[in-house]
Legacy VTK file of the C-alpha trace (Angstrom):
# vtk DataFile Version 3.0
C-alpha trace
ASCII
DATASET POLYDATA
POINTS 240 float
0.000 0.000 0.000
1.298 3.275 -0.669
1.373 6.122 1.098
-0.513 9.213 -0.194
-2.436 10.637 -3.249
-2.829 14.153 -4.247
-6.012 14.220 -5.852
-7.348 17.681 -8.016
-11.020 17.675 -8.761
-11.412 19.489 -11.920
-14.184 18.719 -13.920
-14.434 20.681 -17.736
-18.012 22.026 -16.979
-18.595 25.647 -14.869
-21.704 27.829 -15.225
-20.968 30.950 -13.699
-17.048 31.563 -15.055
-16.363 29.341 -18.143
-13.542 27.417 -18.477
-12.959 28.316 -14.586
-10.608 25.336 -13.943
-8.202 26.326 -16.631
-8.657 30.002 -17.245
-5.666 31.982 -16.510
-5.152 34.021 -12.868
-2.225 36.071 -12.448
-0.410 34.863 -15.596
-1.216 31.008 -15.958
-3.842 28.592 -15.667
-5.021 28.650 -12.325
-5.173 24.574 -11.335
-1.566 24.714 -12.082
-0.775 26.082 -8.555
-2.801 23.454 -7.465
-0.724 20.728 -9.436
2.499 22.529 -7.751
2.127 23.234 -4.545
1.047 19.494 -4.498
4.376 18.352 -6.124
6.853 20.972 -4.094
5.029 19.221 -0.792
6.853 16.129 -1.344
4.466 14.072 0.435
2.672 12.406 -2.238
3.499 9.026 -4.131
1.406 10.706 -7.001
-0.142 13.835 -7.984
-3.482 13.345 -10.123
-6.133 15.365 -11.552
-9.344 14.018 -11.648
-11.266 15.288 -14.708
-13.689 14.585 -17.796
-12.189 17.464 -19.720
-9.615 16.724 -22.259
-8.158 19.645 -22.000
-7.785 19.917 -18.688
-6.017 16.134 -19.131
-3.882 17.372 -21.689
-3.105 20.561 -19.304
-2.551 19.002 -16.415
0.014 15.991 -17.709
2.026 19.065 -19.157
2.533 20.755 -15.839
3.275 17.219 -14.005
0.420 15.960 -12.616
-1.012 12.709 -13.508
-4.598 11.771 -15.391
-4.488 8.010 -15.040
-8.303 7.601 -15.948
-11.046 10.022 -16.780
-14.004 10.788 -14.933
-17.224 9.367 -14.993
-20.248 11.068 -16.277
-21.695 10.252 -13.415
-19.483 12.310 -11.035
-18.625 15.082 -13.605
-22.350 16.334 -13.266
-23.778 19.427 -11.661
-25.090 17.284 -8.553
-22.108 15.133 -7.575
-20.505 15.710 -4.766
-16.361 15.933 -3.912
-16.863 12.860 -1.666
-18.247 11.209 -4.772
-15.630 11.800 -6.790
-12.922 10.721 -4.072
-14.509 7.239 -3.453
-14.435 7.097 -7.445
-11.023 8.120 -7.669
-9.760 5.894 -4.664
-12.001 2.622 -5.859
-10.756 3.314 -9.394
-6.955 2.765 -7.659
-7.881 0.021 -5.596
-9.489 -1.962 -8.606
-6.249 -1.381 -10.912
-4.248 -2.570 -7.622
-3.103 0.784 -6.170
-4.372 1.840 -2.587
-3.301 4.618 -0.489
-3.229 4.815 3.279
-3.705 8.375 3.167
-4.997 11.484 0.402
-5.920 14.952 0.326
-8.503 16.660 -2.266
-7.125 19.748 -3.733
-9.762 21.995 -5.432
-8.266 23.345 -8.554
-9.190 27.037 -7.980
-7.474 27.581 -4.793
-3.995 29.389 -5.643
-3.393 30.303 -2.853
-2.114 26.662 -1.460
1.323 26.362 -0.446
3.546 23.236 -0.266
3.913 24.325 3.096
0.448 24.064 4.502
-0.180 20.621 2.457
2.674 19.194 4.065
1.366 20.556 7.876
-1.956 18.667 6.353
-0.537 15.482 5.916
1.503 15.312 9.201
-1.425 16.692 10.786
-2.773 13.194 10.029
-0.291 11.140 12.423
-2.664 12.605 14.928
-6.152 12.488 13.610
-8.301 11.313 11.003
-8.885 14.502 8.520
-7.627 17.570 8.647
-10.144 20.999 7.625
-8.913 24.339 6.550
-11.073 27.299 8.069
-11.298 30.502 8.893
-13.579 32.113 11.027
-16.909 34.304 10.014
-16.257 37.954 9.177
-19.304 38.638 11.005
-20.673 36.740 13.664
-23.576 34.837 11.975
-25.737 34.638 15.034
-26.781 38.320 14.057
-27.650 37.507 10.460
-31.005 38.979 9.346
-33.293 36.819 6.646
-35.637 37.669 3.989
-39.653 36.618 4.600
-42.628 38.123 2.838
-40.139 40.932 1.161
-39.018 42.167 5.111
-36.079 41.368 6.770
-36.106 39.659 10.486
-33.593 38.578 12.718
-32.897 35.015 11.964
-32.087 34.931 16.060
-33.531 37.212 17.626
-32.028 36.395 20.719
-28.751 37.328 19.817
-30.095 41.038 18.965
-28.619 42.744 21.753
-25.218 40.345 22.402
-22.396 41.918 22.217
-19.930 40.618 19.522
-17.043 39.304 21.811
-19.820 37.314 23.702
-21.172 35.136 20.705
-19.422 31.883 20.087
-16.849 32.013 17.540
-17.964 30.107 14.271
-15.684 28.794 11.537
-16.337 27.946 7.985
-14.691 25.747 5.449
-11.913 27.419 3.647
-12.951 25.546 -0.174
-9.133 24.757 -0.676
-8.359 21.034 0.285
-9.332 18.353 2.870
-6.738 15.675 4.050
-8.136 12.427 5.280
-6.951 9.151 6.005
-8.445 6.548 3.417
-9.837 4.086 6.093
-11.443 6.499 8.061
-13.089 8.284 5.036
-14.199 4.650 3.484
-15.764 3.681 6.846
-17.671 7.542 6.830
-18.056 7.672 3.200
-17.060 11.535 3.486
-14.043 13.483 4.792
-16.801 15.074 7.587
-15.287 12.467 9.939
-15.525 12.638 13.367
-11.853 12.717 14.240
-11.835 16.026 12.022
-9.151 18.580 13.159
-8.845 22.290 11.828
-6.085 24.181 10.208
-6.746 27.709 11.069
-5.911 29.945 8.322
-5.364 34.060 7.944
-8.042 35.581 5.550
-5.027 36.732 3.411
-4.633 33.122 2.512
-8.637 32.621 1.416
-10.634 33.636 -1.290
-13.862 32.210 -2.419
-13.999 31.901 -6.553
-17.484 31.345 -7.641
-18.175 34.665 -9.509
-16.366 36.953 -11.703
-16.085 39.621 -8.906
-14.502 37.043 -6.956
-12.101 35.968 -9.526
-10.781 40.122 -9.804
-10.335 40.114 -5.862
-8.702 37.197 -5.892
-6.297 38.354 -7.861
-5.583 41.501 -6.417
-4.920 39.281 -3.340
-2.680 37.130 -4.449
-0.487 40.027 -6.085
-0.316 41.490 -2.685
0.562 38.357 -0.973
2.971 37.226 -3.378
4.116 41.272 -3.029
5.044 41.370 0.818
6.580 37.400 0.162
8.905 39.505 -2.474
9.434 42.355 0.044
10.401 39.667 3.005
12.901 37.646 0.816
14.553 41.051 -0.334
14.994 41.981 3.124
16.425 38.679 3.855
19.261 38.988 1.217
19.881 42.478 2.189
20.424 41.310 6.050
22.646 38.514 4.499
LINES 1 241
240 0 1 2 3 4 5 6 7 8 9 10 11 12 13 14 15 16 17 18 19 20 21 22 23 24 25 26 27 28 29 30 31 32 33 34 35 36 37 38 39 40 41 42 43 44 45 46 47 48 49 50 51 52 53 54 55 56 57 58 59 60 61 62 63 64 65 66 67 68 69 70 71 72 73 74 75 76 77 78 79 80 81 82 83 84 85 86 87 88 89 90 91 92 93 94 95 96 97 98 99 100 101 102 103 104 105 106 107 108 109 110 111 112 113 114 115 116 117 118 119 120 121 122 123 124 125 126 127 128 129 130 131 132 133 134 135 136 137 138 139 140 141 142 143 144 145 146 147 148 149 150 151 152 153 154 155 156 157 158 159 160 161 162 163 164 165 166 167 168 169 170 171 172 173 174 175 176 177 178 179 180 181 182 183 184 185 186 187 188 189 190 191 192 193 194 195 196 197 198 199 200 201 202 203 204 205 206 207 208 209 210 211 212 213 214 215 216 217 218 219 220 221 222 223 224 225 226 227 228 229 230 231 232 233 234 235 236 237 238 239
């Protein structure tokens, strides 16, 4: 049995920004800093992209990554989930005589993924069963208001008067990867285990990509970030 499996979900269809898996972001397609923050990690026995999308095969085999089978139709629809397409992906393996004791799914619009944090990820996994990314709410979500009958209401009203620093601080998923130990997510069916640990993140390092508006500010992010990384390594070699 080997050890671990990078897998990148990247199906060919996208509604709301065409192409969206391969379309270029900051100067190249953006699942290739998927493909290699997954291969700088070096803690993967192989790197695949899961896909029905020829030209996502053809894209990702040319920046290293492997595409061992395509997709099914089945799990390259709108409906199917990412847990669907793992148990494909890791039953696909297992029937050609490959297993893994360990993998972690890598969304393909997530460039801002380091080697660094995948790595923490996998260790992470000496000590639990799956490992999260997350970030906590912007706004605490306990004072959310909600449309009904074309008013808005409270969705908890009893929260109305709590002061922020009181309310229970809520996390959300970060969107970017989910490491998981293969027996544990077999025996589940989903990487929602319950030995599930978090890897707190800094909102610099998150950016949701569903819309075009997103896609802009994500950029703009990741040209800052990859700004002040510039700025810190200059000031390195100047102290040196």
């Amino acid at each position: 049995m080997k050890k671990a499996v990078a897998i990148i979900t990247a199906r060919g269809g996208s509604k709301r920004i065409p192409h969206k898996n391969s379309k270029e972001f900051c100067g190249q397609p953006i699942i290739c800093y998927s493909i290699r923050a997954a291969r700088e990690a070096g803690v993967f026995d192989e790197v695949m992209v899961s896909t029905d999308d020829t030209g996502i095969a053809q894209l990702a085999r040319e920046s290293g990554a492997a595409v061992p089978f395509m997709r099914s139709a089945k799990t390259a629809g709108d409906f199917a989930s990412t847990d669907e397409v793992i148990m494909e992906v890791l039953r696909t393996y297992a029937e050609a005589g490959t297993e893994y004791e360990r993998f972690c799914c890598i969304y393909p619009t997530a460039p801002f993924i380091t080697a660094q944090r995948l790595k923490q990820a996998m260790e992470m996994l000496d000590e639990a069963d799956a490992v999260m990314p997350v970030i906590p709410f912007a706004y605490p979500p306990q004072r959310s208001v909600v449309m009904e009958g074309g008013r808005l209401r409270r969705k908890y009203p009893e929260y109305a008067n709590a002061r922020s620093q009181d309310l229970e601080q809520l996390y959300h998923d970060c969107g970017q990867f989910y490491a998981c130990r293969t027996a544990a997510f077999m025996e589940a069916g989903t990487t929602d285990v319950t030995d599930l640990v978090p890897m707190f993140l800094a909102e610099i390092e998150v950016q949701d990509i569903d819309t075009p508006e997103d896609w802009e500010i994500a950029e703009l992010k990741y040209r800052r970030m990859m700004g002040r990384t510039e700025q810190k390594a200059n000031h390195a070699d100047t102290i040196l």
